[in-house]
N, C-alpha and C positions, 0 to 999 in steps of 0.2 A: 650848285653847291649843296650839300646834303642842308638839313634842317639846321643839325646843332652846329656851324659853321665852324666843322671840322672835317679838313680834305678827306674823302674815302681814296678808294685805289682810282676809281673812273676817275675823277676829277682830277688825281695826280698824272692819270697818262695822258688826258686830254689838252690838258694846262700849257705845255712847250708847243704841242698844235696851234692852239688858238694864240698864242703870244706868238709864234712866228709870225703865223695868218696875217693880224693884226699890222705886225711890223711891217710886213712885206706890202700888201695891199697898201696901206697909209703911205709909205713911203716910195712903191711905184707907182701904183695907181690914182694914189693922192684918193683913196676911198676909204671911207671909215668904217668900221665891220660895225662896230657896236651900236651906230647911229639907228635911233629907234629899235635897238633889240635892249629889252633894262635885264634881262637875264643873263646877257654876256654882258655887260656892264659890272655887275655884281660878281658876276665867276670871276672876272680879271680883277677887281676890286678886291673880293676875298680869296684869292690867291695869292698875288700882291704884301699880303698883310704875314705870310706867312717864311718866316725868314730863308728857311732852306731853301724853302724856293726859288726866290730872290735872290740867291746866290748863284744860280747854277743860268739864270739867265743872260745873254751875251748883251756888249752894246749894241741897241739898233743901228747904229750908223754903219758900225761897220759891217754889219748883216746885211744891211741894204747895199753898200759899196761893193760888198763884195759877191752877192748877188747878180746884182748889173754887169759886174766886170764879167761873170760865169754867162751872161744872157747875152751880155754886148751890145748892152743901155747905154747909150752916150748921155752923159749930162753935159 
């Protein structure tokens, strides 16, 4: 995230990347992206903060739900 903790363009295009990532790995893989990265910690933390953003994001559940269904993940 830039210095004066305000999104540039990179960080807006990279944002839905990294928040799938997150979701998908955590809730298939049961892996945590950010564990021991404090950078991506921070990205998703100040992004997060930033309403628009926040808005445009989907629920994880059904990401993941419907994910698995597209993979043919049995839970």
């Amino acid at each position: 995230m830039a210095h004066s903790s305000l999104a540039n363009l990179v960080d807006i295009a990279y944002a839905p990347f990294i928040d799938g990532f997150q979701t998908l790995f955590a809730g298939i893989k049961n892996y945590d992206i950010t564990e021991g990265r404090a950078n991506i910690q921070i990205f998703i933390k100040e992004m997060n903060k930033i309403d628009a953003y926040t808005h445009t994001k989907q629920d994880p559940t059904e990401v993941i739900a419907l994910t698995k269904k597209k993979l043919g993940v049995r839970t």
